[in-house]
MOPAC internal coordinates of N, CA, C and O (Angstrom, degrees):
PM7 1SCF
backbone

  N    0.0000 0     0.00 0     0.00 0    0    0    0
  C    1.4366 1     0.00 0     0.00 0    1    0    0
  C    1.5271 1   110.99 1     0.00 0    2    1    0
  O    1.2310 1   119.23 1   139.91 1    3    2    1
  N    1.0034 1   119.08 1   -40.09 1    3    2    1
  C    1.4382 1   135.42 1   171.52 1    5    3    2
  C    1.7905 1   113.66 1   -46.32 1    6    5    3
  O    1.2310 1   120.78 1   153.59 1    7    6    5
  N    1.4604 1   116.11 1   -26.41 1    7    6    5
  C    1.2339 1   117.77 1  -130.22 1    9    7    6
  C    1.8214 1    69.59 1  -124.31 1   10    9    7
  O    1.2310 1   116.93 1   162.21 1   11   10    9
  N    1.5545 1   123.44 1   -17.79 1   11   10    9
  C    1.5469 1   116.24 1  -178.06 1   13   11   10
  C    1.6138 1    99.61 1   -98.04 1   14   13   11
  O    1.2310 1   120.91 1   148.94 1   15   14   13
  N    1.3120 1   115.87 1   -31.06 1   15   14   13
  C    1.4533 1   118.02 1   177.94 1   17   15   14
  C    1.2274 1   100.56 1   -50.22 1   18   17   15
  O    1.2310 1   121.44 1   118.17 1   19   18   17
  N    1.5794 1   114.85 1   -61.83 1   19   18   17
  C    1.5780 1    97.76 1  -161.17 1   21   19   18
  C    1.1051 1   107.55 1   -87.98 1   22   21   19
  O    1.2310 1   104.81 1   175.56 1   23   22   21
  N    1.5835 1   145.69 1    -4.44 1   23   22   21
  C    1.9179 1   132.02 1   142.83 1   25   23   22
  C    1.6617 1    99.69 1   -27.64 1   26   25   23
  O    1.2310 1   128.23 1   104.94 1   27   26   25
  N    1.2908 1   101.77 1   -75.06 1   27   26   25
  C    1.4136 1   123.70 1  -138.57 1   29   27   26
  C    1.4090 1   107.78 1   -84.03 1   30   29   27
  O    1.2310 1   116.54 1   144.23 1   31   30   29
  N    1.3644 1   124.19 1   -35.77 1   31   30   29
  C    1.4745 1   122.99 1   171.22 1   33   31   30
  C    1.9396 1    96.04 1    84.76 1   34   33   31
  O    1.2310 1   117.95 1   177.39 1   35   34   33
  N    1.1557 1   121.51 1    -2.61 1   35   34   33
  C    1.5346 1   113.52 1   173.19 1   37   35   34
  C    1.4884 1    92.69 1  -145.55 1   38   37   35
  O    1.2310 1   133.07 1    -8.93 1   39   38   37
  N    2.2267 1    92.35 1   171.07 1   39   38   37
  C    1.3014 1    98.26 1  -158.14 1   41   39   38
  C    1.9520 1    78.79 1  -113.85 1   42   41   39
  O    1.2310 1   122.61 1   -26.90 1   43   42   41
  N    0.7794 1   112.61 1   153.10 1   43   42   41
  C    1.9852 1   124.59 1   151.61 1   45   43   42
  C    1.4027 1   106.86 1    76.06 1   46   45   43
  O    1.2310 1   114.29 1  -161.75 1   47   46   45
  N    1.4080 1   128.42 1    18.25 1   47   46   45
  C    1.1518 1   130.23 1   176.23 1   49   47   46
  C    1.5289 1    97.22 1   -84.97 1   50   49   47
  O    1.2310 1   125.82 1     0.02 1   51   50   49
  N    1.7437 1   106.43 1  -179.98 1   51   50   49
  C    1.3448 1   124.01 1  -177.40 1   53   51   50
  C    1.9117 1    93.82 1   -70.83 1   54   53   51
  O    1.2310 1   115.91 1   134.21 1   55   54   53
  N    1.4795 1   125.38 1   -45.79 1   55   54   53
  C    1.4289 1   114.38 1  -173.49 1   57   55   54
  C    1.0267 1   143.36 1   -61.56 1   58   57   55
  O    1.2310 1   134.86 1   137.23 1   59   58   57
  N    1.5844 1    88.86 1   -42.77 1   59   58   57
  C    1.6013 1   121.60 1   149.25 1   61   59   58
  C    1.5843 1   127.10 1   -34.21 1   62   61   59
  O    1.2310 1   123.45 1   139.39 1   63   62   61
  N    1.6199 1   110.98 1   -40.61 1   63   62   61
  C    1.6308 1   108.74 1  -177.77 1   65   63   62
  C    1.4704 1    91.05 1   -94.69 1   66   65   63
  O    1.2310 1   121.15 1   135.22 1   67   66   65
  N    1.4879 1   115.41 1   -44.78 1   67   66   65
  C    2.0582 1    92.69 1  -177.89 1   69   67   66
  C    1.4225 1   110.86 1   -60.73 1   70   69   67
  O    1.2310 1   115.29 1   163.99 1   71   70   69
  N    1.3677 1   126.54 1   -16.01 1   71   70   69
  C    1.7326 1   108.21 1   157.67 1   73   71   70
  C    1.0092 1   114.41 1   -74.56 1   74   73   71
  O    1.2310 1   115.89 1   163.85 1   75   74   73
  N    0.9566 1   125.41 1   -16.15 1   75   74   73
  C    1.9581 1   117.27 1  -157.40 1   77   75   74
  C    2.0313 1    92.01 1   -86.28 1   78   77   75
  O    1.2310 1   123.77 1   138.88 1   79   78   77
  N    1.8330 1   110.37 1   -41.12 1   79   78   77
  C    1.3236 1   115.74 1  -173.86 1   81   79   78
  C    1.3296 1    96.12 1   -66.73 1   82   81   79
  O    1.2310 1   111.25 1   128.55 1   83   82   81
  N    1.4962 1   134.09 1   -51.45 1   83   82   81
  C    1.1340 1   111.41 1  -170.29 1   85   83   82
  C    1.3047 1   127.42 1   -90.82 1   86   85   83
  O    1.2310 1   118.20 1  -166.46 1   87   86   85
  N    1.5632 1   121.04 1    13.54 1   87   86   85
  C    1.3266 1   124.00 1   141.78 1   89   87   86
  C    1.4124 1   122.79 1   -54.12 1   90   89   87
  O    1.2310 1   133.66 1   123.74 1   91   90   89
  N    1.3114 1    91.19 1   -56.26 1   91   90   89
  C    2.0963 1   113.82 1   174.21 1   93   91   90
  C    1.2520 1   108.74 1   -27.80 1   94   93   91
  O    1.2310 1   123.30 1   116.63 1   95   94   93
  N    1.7353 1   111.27 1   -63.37 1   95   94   93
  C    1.3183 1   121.82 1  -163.73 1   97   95   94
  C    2.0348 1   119.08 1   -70.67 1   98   97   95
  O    1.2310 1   138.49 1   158.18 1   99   98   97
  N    1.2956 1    81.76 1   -21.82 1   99   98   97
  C    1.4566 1    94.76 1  -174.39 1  101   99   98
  C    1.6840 1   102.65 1   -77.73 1  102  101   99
  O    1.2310 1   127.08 1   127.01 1  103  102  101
  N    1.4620 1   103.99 1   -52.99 1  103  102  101
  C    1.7797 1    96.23 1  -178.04 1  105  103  102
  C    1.8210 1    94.57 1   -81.03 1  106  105  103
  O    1.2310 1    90.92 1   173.24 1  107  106  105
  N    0.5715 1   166.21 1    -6.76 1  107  106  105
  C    1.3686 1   162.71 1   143.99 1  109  107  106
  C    1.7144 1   102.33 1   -38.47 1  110  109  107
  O    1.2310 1   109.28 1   127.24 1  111  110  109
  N    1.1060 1   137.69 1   -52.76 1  111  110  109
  C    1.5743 1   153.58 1  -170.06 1  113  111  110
  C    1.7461 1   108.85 1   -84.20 1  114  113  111
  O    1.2310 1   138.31 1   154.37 1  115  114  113
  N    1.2568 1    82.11 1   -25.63 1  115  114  113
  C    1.9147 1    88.12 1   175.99 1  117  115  114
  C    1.3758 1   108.20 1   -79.60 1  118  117  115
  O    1.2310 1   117.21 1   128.21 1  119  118  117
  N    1.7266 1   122.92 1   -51.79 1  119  118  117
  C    1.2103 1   123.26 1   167.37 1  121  119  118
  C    1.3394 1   133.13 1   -62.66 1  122  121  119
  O    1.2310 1   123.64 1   152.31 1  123  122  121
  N    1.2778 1   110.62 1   -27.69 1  123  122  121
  C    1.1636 1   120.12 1   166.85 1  125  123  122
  C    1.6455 1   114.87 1   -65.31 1  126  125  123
  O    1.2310 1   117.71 1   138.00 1  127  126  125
  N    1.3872 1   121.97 1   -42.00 1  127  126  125
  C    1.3970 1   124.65 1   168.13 1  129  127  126
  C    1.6068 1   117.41 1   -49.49 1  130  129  127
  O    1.2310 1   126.48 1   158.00 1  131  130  129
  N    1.5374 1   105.15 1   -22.00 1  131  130  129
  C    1.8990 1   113.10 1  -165.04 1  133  131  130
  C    1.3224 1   103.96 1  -118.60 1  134  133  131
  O    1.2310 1   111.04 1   170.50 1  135  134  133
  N    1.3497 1   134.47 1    -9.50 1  135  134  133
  C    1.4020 1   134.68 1   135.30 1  137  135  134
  C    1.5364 1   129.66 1   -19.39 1  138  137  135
  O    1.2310 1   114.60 1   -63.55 1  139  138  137
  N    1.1600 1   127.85 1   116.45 1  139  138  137
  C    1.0353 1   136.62 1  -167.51 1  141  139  138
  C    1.8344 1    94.23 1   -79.59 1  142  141  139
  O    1.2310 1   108.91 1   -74.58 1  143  142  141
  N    1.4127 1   138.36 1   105.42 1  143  142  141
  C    1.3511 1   117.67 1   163.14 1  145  143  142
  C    1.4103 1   122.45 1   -84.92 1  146  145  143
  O    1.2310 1   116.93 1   -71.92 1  147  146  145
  N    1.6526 1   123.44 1   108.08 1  147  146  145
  C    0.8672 1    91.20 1   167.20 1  149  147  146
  C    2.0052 1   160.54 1   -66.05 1  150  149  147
  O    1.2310 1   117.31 1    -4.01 1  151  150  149
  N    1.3027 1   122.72 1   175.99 1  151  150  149
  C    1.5093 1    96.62 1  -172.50 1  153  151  150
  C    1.3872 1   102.22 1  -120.18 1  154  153  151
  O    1.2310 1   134.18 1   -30.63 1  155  154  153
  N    0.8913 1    90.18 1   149.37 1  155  154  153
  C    2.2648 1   107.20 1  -164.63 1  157  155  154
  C    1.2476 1   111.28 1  -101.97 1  158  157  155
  O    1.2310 1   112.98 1   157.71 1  159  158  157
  N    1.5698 1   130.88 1   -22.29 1  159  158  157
  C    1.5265 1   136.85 1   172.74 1  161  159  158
  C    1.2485 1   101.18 1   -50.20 1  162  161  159
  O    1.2310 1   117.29 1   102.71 1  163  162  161
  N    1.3085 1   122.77 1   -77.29 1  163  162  161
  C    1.6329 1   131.68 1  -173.68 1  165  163  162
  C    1.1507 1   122.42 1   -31.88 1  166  165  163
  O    1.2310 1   121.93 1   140.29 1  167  166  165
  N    1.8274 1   113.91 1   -39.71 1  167  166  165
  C    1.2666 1   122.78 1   175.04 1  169  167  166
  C    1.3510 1   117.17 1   -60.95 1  170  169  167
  O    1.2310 1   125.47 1   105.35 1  171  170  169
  N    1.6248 1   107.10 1   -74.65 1  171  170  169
  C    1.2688 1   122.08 1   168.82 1  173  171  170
  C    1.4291 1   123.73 1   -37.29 1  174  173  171
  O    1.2310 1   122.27 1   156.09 1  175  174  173
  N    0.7524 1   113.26 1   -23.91 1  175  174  173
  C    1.6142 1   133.10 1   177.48 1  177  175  174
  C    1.9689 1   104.83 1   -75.21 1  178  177  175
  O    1.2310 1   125.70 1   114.21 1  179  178  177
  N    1.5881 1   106.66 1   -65.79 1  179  178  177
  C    0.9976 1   104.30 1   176.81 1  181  179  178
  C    1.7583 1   120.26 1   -54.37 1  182  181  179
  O    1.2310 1   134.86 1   150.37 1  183  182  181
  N    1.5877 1    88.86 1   -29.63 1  183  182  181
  C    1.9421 1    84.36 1  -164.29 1  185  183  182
  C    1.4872 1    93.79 1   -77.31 1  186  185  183
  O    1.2310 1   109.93 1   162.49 1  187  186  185
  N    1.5957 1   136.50 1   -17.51 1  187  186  185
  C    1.3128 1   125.59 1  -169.73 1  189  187  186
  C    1.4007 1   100.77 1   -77.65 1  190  189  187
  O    1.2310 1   114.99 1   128.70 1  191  190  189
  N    1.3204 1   127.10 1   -51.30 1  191  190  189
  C    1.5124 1   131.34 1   154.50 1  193  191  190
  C    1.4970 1   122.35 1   -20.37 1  194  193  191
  O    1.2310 1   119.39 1   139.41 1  195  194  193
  N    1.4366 1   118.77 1   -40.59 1  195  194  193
  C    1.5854 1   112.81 1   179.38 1  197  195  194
  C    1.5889 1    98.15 1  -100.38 1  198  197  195
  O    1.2310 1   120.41 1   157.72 1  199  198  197
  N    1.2627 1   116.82 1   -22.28 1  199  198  197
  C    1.5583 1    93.11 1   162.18 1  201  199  198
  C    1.3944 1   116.55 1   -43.18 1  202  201  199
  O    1.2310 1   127.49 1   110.23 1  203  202  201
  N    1.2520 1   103.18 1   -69.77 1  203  202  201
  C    1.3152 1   124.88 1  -142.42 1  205  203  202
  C    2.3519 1    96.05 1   -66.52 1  206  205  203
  O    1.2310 1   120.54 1   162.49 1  207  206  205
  N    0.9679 1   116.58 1   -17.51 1  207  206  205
  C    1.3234 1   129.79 1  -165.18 1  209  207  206
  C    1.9388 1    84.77 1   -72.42 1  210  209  207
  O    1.2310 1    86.33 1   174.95 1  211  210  209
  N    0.7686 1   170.32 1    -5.05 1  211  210  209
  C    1.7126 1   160.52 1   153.68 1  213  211  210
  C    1.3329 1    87.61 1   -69.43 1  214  213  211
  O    1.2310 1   110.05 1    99.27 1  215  214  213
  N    1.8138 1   136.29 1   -80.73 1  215  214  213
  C    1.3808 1   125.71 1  -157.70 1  217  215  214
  C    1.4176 1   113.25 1   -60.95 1  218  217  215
  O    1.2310 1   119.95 1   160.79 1  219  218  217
  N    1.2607 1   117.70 1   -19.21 1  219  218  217
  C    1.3203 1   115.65 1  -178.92 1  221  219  218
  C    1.5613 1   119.82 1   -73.59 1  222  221  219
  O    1.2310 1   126.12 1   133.24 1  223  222  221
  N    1.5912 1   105.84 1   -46.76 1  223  222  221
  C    1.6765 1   106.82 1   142.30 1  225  223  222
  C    0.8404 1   117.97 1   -13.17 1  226  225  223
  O    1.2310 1   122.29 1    87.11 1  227  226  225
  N    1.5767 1   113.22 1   -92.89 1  227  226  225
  C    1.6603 1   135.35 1  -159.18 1  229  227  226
  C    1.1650 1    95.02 1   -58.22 1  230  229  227
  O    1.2310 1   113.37 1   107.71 1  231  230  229
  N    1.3216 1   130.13 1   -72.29 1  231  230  229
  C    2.1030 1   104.45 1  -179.40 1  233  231  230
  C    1.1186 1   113.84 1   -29.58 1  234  233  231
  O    1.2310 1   113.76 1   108.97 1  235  234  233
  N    1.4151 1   129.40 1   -71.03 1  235  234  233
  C    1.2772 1   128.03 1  -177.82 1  237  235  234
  C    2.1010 1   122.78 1   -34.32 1  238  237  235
  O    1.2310 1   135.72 1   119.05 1  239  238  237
  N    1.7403 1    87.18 1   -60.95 1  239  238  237
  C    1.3413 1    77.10 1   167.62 1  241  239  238
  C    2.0227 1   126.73 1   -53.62 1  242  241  239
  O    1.2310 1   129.45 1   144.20 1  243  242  241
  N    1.1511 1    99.39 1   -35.80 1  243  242  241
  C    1.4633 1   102.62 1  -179.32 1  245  243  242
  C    1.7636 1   123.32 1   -61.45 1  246  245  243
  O    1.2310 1   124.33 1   155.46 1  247  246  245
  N    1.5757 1   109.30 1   -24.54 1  247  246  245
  C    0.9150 1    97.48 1  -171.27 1  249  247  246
  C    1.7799 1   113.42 1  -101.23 1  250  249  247
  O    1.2310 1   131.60 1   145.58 1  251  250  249
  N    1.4974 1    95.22 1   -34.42 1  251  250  249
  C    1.7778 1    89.95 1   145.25 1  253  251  250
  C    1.9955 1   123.62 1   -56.18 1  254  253  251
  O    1.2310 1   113.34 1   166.68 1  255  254  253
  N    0.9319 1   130.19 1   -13.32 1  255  254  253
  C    1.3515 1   127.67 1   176.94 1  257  255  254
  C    1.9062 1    95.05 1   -77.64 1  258  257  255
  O    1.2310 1   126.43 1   107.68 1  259  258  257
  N    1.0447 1   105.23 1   -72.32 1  259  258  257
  C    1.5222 1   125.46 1   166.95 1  261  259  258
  C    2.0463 1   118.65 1   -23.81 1  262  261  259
  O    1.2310 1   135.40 1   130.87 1  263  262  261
  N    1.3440 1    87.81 1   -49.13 1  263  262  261
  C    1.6735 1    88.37 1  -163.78 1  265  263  262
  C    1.6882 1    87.78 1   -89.59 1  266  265  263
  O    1.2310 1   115.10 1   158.32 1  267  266  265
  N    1.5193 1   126.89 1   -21.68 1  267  266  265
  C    1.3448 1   141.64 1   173.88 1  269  267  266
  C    1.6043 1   104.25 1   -52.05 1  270  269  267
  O    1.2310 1   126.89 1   104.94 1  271  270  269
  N    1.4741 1   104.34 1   -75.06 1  271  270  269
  C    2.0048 1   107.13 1  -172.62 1  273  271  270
  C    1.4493 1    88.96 1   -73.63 1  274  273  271
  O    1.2310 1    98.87 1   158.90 1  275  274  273
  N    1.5186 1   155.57 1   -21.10 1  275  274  273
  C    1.3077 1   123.08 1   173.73 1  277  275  274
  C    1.4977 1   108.59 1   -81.49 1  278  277  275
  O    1.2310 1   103.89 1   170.07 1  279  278  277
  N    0.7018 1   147.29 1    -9.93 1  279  278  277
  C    1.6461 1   152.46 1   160.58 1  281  279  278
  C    1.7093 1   101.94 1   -72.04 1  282  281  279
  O    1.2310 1   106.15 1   120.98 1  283  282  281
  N    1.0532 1   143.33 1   -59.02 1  283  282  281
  C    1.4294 1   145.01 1  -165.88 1  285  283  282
  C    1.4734 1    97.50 1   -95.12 1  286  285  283
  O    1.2310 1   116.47 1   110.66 1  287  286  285
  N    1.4472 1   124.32 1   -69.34 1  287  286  285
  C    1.1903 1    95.90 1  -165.66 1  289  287  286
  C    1.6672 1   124.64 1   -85.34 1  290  289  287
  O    1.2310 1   115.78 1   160.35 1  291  290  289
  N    1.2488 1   125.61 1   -19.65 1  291  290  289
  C    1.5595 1   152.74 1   164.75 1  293  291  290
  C    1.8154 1   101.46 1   -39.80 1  294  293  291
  O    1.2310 1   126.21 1   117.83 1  295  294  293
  N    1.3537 1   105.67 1   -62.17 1  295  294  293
  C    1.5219 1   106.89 1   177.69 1  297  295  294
  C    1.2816 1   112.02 1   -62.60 1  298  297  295
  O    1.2310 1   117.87 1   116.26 1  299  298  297
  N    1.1864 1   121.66 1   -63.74 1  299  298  297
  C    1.6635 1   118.09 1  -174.73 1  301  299  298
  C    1.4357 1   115.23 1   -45.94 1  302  301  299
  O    1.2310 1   110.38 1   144.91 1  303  302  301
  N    1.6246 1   135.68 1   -35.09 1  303  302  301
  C    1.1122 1   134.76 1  -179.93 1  305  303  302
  C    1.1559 1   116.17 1   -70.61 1  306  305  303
  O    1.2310 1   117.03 1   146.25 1  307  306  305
  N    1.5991 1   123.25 1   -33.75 1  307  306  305
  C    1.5173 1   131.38 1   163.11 1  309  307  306
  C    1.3455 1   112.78 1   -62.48 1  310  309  307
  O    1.2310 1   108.54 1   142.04 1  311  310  309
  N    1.3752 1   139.03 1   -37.96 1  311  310  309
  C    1.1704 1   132.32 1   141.24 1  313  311  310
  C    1.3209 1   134.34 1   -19.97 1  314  313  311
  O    1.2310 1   121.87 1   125.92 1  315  314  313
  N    1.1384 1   114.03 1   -54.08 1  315  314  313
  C    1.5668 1   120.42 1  -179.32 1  317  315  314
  C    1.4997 1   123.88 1   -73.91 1  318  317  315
  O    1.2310 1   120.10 1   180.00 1  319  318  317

């Protein structure tokens, strides 16, 4: 307000508030420049990653089960 007084030389007129808004807008744009934004990819990213960490297990387990009975049971039948 200080900063429309001395534009404008009066207080509560119509000139007076379009300085005062476009003071507003100006420190409004400054803070906004020094705002930290945070970023949401990384997150989302990470949380799709711990989803996904159970199926990645279970493949794993499956394919040791798999490479397991083709080693034990796969050989013995060629045997016979």
């Amino acid at each position: 307000m200080r900063i429309a007084t001395a534009e404008t030389g009066w207080v509560g007129n119509a000139e007076y508030w379009g300085a005062c808004m476009d003071a507003f807008k100006v420190l409004i744009e400054r803070e906004r420049n020094t705002l930290c934004a945070p970023q949401v990819l990384p997150f989302v990213r990470s949380h799709n990653r711990m989803w996904r960490l159970p199926l990645i297990a279970m493949e794993d387990m499956f394919t040791v089960l798999h490479t397991h009975w083709q080693r034990n049971m796969g050989g013995s039948s060629r045997a016979l």
